[in-house]
The first five atom37 places (N, CA, C, CB, O) and aatype in JSON, in Angstrom:
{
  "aatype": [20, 20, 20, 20, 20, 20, 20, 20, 20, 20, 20, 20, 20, 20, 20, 20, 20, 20, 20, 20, 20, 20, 20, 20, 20, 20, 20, 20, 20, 20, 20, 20, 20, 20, 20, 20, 20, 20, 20, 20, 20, 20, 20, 20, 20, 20, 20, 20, 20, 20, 20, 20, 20, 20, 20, 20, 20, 20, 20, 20, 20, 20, 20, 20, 20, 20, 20],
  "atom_mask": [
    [1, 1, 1, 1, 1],
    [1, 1, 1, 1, 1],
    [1, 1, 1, 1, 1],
    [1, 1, 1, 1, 1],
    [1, 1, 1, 1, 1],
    [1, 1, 1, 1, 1],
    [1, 1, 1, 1, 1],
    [1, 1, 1, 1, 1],
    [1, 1, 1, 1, 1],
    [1, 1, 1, 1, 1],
    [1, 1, 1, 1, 1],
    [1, 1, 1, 1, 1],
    [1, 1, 1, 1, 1],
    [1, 1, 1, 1, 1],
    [1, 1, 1, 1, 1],
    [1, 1, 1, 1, 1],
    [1, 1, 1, 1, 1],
    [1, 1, 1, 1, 1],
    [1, 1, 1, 1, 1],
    [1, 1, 1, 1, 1],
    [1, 1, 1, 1, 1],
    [1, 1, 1, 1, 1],
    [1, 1, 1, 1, 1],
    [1, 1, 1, 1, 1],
    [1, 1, 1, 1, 1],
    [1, 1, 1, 1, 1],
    [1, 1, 1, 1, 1],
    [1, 1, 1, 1, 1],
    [1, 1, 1, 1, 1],
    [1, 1, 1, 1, 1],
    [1, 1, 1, 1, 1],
    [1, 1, 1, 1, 1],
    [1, 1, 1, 1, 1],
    [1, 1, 1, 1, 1],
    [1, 1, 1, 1, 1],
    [1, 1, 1, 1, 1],
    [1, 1, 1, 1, 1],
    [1, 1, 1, 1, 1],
    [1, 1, 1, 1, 1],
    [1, 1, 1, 1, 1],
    [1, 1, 1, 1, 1],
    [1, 1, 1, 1, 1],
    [1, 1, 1, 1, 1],
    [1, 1, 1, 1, 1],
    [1, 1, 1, 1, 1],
    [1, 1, 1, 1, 1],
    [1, 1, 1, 1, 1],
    [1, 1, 1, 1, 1],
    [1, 1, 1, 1, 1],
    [1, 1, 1, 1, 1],
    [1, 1, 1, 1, 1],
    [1, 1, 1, 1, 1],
    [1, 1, 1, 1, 1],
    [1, 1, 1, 1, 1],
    [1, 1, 1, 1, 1],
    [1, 1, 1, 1, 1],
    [1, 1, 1, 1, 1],
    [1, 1, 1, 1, 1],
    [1, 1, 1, 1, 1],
    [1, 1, 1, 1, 1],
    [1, 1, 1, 1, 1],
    [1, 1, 1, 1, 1],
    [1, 1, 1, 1, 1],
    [1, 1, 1, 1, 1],
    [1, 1, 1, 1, 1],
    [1, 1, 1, 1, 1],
    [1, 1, 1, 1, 1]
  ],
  "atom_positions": [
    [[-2.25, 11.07, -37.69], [-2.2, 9.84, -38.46], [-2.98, 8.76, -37.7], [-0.73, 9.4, -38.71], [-2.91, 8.83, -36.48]],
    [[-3.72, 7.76, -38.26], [-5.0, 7.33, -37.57], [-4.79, 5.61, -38.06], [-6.66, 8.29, -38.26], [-5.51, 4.69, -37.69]],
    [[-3.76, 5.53, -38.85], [-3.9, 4.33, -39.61], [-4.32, 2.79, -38.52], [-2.3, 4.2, -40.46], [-4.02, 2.62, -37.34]],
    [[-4.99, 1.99, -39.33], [-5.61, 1.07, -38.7], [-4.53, -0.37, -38.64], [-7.03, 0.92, -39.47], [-4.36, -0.93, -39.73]],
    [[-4.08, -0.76, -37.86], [-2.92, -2.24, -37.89], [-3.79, -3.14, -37.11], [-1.09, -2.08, -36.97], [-4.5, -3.01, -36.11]],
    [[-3.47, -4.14, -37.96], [-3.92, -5.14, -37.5], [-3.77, -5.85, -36.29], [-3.74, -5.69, -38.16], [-4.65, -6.26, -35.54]],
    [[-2.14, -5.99, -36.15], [-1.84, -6.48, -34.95], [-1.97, -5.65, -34.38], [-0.86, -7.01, -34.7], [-2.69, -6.05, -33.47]],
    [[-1.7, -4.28, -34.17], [-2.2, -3.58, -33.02], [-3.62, -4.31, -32.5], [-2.43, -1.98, -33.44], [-3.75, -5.15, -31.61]],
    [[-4.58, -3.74, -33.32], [-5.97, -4.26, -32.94], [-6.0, -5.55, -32.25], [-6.81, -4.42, -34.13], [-6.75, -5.6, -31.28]],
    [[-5.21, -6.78, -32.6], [-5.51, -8.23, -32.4], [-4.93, -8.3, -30.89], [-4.73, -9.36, -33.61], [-5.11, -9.11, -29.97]],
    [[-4.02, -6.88, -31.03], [-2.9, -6.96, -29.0], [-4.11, -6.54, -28.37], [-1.1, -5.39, -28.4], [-4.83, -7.3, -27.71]],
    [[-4.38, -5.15, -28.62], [-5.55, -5.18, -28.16], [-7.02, -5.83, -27.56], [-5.59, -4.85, -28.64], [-7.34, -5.79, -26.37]],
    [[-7.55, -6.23, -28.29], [-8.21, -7.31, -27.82], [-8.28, -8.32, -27.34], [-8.51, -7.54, -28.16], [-9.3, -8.81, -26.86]],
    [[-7.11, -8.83, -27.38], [-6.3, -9.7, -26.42], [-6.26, -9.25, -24.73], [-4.75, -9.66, -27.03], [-6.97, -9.64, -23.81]],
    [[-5.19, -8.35, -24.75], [-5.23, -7.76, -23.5], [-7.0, -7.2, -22.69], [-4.16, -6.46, -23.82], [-7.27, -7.17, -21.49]],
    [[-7.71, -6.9, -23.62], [-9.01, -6.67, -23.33], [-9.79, -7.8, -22.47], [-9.63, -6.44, -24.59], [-10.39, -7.6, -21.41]],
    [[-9.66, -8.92, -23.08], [-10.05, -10.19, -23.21], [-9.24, -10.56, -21.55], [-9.46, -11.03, -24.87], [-9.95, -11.0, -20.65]],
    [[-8.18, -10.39, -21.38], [-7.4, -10.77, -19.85], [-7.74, -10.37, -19.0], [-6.23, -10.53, -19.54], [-7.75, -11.03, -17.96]],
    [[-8.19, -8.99, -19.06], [-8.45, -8.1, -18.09], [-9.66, -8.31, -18.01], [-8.1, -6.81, -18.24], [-9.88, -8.74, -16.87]],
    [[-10.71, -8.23, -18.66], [-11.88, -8.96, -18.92], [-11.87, -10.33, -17.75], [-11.84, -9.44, -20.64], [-12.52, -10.23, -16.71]],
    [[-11.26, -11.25, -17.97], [-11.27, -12.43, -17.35], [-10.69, -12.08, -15.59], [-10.26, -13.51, -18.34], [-10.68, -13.07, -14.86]],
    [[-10.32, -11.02, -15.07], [-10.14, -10.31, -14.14], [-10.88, -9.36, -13.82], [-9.25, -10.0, -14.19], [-10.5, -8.33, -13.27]],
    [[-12.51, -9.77, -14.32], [-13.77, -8.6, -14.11], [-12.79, -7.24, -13.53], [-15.24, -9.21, -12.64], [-12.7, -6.86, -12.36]],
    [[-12.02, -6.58, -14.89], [-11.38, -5.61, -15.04], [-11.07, -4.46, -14.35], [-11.69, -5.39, -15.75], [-11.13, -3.26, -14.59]],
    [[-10.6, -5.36, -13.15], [-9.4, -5.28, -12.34], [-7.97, -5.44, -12.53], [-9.55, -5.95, -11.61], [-7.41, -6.54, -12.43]],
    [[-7.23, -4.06, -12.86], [-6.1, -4.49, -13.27], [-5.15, -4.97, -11.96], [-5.53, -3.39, -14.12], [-4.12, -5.63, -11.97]],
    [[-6.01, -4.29, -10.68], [-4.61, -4.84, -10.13], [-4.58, -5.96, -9.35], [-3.93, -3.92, -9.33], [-3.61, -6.17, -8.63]],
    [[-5.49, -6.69, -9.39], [-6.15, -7.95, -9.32], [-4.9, -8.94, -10.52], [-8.12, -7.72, -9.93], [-4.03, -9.79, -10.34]],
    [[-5.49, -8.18, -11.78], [-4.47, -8.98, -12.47], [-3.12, -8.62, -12.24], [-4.66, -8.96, -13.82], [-2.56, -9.69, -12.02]],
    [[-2.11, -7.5, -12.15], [-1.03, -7.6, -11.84], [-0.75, -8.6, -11.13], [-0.71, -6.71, -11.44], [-0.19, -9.62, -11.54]],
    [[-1.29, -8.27, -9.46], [-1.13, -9.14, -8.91], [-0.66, -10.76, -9.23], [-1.98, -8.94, -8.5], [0.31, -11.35, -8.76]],
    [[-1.69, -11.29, -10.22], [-1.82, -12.09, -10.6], [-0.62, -12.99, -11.3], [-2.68, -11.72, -11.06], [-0.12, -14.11, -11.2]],
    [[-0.49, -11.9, -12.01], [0.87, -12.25, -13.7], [2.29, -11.99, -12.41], [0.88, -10.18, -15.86], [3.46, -12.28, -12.64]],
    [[1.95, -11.59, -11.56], [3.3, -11.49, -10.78], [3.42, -12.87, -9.94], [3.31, -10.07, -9.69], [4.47, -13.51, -9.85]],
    [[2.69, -13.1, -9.58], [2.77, -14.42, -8.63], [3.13, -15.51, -9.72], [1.17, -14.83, -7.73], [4.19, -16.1, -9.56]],
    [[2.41, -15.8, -10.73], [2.43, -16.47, -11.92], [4.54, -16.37, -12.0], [1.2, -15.44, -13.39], [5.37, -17.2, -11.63]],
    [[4.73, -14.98, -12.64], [6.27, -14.77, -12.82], [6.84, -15.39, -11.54], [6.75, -13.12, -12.99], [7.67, -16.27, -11.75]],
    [[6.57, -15.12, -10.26], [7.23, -15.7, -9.04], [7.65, -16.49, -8.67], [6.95, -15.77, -8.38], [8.58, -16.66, -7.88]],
    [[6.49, -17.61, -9.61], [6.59, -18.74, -9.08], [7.57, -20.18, -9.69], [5.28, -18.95, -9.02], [7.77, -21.25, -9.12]],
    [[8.07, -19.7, -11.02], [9.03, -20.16, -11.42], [9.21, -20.81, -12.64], [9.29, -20.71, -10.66], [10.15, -21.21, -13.33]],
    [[7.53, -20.77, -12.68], [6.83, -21.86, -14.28], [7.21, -20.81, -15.36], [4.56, -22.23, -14.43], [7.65, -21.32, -16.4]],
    [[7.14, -19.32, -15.33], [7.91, -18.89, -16.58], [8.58, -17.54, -15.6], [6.76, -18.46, -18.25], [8.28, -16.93, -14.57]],
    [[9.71, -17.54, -16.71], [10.72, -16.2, -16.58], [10.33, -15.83, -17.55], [12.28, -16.18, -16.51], [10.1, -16.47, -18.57]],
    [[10.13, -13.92, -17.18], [9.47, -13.05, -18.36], [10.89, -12.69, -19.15], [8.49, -11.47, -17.76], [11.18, -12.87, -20.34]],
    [[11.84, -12.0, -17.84], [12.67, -11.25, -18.41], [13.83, -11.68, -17.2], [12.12, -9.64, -18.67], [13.6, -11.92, -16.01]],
    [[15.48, -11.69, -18.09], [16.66, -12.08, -16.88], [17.42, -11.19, -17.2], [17.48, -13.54, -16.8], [17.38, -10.62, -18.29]],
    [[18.0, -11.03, -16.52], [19.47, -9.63, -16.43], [20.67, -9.95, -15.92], [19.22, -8.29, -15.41], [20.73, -10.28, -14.73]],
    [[21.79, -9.91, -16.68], [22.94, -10.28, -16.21], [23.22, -9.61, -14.83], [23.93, -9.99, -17.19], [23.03, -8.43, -14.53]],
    [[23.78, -10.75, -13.94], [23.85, -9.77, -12.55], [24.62, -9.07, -12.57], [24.06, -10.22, -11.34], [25.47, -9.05, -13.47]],
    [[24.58, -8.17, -11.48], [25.42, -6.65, -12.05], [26.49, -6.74, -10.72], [24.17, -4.74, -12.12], [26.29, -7.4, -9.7]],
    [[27.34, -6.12, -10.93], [28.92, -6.13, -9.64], [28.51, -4.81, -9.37], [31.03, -6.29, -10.27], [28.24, -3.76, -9.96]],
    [[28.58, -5.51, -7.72], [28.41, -4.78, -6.7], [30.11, -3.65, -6.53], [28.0, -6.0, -5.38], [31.33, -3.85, -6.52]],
    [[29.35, -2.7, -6.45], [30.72, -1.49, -5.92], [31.03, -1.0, -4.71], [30.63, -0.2, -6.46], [30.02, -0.87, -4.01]],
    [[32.01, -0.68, -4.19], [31.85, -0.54, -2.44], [31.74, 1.39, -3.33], [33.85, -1.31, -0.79], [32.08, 2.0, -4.35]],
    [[30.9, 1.59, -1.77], [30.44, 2.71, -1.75], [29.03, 3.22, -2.84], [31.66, 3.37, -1.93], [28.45, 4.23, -2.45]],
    [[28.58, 2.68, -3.93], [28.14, 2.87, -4.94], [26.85, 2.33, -4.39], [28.83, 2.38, -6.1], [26.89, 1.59, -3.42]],
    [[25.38, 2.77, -5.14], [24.05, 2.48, -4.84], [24.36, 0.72, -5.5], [22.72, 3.73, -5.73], [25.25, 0.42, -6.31]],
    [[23.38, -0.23, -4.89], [23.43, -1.64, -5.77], [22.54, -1.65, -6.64], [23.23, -2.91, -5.07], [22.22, -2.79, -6.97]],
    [[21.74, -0.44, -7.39], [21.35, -0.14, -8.15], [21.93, 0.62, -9.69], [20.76, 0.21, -7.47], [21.44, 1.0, -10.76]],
    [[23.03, 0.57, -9.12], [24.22, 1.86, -9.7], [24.44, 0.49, -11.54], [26.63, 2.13, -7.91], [24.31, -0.73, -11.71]],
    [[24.68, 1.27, -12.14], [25.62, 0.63, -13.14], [26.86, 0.47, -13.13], [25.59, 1.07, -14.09], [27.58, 1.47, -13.16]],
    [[27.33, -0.63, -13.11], [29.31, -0.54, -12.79], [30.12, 0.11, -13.87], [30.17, -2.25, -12.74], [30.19, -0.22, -15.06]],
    [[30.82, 1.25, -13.13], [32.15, 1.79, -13.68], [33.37, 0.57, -14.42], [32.86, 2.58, -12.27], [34.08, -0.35, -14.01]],
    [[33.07, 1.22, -15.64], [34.48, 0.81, -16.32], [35.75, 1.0, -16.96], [34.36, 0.46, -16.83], [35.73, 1.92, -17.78]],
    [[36.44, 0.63, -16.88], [37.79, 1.09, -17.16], [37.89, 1.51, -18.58], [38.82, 0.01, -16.85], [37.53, 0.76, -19.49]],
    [[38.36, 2.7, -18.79], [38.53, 3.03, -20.58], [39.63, 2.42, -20.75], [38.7, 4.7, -21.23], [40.49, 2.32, -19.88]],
    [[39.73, 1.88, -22.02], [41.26, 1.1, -22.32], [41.62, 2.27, -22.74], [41.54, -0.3, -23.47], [42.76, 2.45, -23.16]]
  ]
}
């Protein structure tokens, strides 16, 4: 299936266009959009903080009680 979307196309070229402006180097731009995120002027993405477990990775998802 091959179908043509628009917005696909328009993300596309977009992102083309960024990386482009980073003589298309992506990790030039990572770099980049990370320091940008770092620095405080925008939050991409937040996550409720998670409870820490003794013994458990602090990566772990917390165990919960079945009612």
């Amino acid at each position: 299936m091959n179908m043509k979307n628009e917005i696909i196309d328009e993300i596309r070229k977009h992102r083309a266009m960024i990386l482009e402006s980073f003589d298309g180097d992506i990790e030039k731009m990572m770099l980049a959009m990370m320091a940008k995120q770092s620095s405080g002027e925008h939050r991409v993405v937040t996550f409720k903080k998670k409870e820490s477990q003794q013994g458990v990775a602090i990566n772990a998802y917390p165990l919960h009680k079945q009612a």
